[in-house]
Each structure stands twice: as C-alpha cells, then as structure tokens.
C-alpha positions in Angstrom: 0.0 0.0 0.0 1.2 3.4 -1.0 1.5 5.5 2.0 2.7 8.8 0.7 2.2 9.5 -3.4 5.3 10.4 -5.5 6.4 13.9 -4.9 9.4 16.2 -4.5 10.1 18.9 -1.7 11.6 22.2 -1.8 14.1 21.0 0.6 17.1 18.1 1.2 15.6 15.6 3.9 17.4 13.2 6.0 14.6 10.4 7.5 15.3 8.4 10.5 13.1 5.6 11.0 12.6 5.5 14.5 10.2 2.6 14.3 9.1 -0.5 12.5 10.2 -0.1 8.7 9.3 1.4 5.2 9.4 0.6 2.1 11.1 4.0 0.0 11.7 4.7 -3.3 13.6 7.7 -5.0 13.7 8.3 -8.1 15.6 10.7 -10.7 14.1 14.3 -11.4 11.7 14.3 -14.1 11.7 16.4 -17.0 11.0 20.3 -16.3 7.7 21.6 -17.7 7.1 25.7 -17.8 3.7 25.1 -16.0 5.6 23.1 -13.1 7.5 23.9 -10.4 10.4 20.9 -10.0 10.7 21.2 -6.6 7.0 21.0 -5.7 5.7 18.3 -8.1 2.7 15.8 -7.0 1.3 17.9 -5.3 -1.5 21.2 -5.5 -3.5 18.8 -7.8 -0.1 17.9 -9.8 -0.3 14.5 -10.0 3.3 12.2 -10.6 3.0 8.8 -12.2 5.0 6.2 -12.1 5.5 6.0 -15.3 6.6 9.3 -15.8 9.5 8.6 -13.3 10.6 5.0 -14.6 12.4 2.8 -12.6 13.6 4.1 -8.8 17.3 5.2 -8.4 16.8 4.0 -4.8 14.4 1.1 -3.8 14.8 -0.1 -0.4 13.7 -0.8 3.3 14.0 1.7 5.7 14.2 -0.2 9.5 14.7 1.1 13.0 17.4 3.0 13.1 18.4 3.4 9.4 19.0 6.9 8.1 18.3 7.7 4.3 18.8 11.3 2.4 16.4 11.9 -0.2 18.1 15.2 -1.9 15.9 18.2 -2.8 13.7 18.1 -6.3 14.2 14.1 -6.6 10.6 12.1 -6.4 9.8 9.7 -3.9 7.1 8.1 -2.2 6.9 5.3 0.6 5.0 2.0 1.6 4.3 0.6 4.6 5.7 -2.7 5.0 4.0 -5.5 6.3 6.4 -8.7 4.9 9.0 -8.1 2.8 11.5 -11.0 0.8 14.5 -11.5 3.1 16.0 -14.6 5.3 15.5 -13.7 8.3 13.0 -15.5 9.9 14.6 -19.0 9.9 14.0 -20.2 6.4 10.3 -19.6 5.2 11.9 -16.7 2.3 9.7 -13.8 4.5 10.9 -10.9 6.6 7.9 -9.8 8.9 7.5 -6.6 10.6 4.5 -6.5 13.4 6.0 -2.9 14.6 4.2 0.2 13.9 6.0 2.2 11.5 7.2 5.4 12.2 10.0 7.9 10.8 11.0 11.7 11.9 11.9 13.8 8.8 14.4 16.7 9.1 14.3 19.4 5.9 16.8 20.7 5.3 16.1 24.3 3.9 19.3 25.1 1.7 17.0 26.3 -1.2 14.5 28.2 1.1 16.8 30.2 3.4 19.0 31.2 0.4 22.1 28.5 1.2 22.8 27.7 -2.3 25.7 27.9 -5.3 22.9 29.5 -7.2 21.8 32.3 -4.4 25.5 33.0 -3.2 26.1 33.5 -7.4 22.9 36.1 -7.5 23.4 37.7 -4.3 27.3 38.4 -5.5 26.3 39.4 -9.0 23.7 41.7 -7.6 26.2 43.6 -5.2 28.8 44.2 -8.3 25.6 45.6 -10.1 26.1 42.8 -12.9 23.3 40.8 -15.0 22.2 37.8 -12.5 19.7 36.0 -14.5 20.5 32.7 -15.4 18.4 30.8 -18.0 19.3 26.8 -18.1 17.7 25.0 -20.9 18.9 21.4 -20.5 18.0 19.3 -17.1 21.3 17.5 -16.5 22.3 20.9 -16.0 20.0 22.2 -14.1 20.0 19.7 -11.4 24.1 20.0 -11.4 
C-alpha cells in the first residue's frame, strides 16, 4: 500500500526511521515543464506517475534505526511494509514486521533560506551591479 504519493520537496531531507520499517523509493528528477515547479511536483493537484519517473534510483527498506537522504527536487514516495523478501525468519523466504512504523523527517532548507551555489552567485552578481539572470535550458544541468 502506497502510503505517501510520488512527490518532490523544496528541501534536502534526512529520515530516520525511529520505528518498525518502510518501504522508500527515490527516483531521478523528471523532466521540467514551464507550468511546473520541480521542486513541488505531486502535489497542489499535480499529479506524478510512475510511469513518468521509470524505474527508482533508490528502492529499499528503511528499519529502525536506518537513516536515508532523499536530496531536494528528486521524487519519492513510501509504503508501509507488512512482509517483505528476506532470510530472516529462519528459512520460510519472509521478513515480517509487526511494529508500527514510524520515521521523523528533518528538511533541510538550503534552497528556502538562500544557502545555495545558485543564491551566493545572485546575491554576489547583484552587489557588483552585474546581469544575474541565469536561464538553463537542458536538465542535466539544471539539477548539477
């Protein structure tokens, strides 16, 4: 069961799973769009396939204690996990988890409170008086 829908977030997040586990999956930044904003996609009534994304740059468990970094801009969504594939119940192929599942998510506002490359290049431009716009037409290098 899908517990969160594919989106991205404005900010870098570190989640620690604190209890239980989840099932993440991240997945590459998808194509810009001029009516989209790329660091607020699936959601405001934007919706983010799956198919849009293709296959997840990061598909794993999440347990208690485990730490992941989902960087700002780059899908992701979770499941709950209920049984899993793994060997660790003496044999029958199935990992179980009984636990509730619980994670605390930190943001990380680099792009929000102006602690970016990209805002230390304006701010500097701006102060000499010279041209700061900056228009980047290809997404490799935009995401760079």
């Amino acid at each position: 069961t899908v517990s969160v829908p594919p989106h991205t977030d404005k900010q870098d997040v570190i989640v620690m799973q604190t209890a239980g586990a989840k099932r993440w999956r991240v997945f590459a930044p998808p194509k810009r769009s001029k009516l989209t904003d790329p660091l607020n996609r699936g959601k405001a009534g934007d919706v983010l396939s799956f198919e849009e994304m293709g296959e997840p740059l990061i598909d794993t468990v999440v347990k208690k204690g485990d730490v992941l970094y989902v960087p700002a801009g780059f899908p992701h969504t979770t499941d709950t996990c209920t049984v899993v594939d793994g060997d660790m119940d003496g044999g029958t192929g199935e990992e179980l988890f009984d636990e509730t599942s619980v994670h605390m998510t930190m943001g990380l506002d680099t792009h929000v409170w102006a602690l970016t490359f990209a805002h230390l290049r304006w701010s500097l431009l701006q102060r000499c008086g010279k041209e700061f716009n900056l228009s980047i037409e290809d997404d490799e290098t935009y995401w760079k």
